[in-house]
C-alpha positions in Angstrom: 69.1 137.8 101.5 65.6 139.1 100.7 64.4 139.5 97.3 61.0 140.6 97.3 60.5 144.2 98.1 58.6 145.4 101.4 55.4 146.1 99.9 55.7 142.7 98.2 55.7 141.1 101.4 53.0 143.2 103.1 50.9 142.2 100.2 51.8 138.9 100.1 52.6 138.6 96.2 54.3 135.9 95.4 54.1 132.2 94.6 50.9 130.7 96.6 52.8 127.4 96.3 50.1 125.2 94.6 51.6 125.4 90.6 53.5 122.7 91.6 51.1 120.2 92.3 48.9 121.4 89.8 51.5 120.8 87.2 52.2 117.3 88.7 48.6 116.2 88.8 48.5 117.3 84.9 50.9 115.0 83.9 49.7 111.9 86.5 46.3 112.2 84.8 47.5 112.2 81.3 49.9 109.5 81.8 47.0 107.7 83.3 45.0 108.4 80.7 47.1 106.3 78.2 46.1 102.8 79.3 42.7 103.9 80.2 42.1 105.4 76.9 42.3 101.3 75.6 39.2 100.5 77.7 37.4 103.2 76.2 38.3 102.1 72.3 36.7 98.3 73.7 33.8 99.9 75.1 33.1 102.3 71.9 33.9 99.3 69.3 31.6 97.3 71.1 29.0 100.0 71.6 28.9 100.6 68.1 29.8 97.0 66.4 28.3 94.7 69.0 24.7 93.6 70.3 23.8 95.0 73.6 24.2 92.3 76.0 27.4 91.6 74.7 28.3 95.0 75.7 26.6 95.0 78.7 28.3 91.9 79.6 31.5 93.1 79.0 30.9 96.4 81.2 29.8 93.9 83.8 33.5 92.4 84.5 35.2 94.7 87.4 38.0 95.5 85.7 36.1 97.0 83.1 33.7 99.1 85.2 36.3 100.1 87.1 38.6 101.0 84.2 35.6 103.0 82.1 34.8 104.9 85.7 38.4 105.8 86.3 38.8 107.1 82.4 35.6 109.4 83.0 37.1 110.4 86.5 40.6 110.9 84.7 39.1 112.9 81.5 37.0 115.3 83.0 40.0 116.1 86.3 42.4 116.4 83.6 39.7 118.6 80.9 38.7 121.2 84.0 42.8 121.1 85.2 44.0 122.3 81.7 41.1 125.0 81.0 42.1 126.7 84.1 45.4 127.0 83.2 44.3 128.7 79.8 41.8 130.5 81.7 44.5 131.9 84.3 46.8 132.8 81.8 44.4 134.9 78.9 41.9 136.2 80.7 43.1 139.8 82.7 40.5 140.9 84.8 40.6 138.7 88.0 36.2 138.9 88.5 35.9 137.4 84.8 38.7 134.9 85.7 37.3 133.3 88.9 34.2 133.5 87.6 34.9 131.5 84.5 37.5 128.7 86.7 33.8 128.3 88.8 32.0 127.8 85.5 34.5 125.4 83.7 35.2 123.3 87.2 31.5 122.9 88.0 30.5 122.2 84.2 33.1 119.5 84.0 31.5 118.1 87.4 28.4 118.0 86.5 28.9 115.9 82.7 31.3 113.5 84.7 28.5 113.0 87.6 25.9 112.7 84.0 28.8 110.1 82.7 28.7 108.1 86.3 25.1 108.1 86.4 25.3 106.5 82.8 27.3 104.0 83.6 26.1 102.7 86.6 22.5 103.0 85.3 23.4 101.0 82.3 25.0 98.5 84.8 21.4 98.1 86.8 19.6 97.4 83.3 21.5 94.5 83.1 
């Protein structure tokens, strides 16, 4: 039994089948975001309460570069992922919308690429 109307399917309205993962990749990256969140209090404490090297030593260890570069990767997916949605959802006229996703999606790439660059040039200082 078909539920959509002819003109429906000629048009092709309907679900384009990607709110799923969208959704799904939402909640990955925030669960994620829990334990990596407690690398980024060390880092912060320590930026702001320790001497330099002792940071930079710390940043050094693998787990922690990798942890701090997953957190920025994390943030900034999970920032541009959720602005879309209120994007898609308030603004009406579909140029303003796509034009804003662009914006937000290649702001938010551009600060984490800023963020990488930051890290890994603090890790060639040392």
């Amino acid at each position: 039994m078909e539920y959509r109307s002819p003109l429906a399917n000629v048009k092709g309205l309907g679900s384009a089948k990607t709110g799923t993962s969208h959704w799904w990749m939402q909640r990955v990256t925030a669960v994620a975001l829990i334990p990596l969140s407690y690398w980024l209090i060390i880092f912060l404490h320590l930026s702001l309460n320790a001497p330099f090297e002792e940071t930079l030593t710390w940043l050094e260890a693998p787990l922690n570069t990798v942890c701090i570069i997953a957190w920025i990767l994390a943030v900034f997916y999970h920032a541009a992922m959720g602005l879309q949605v209120v994007i898609e959802d308030y603004v009406a006229a579909e140029g303003k919308k796509i034009i804003a996703v662009w914006t937000v999606n290649l702001s938010f790439l551009m600060l984490a690429l800023a963020a990488l660059i930051a890290v890994f040039r603090t890790l060639l200082i040392g």
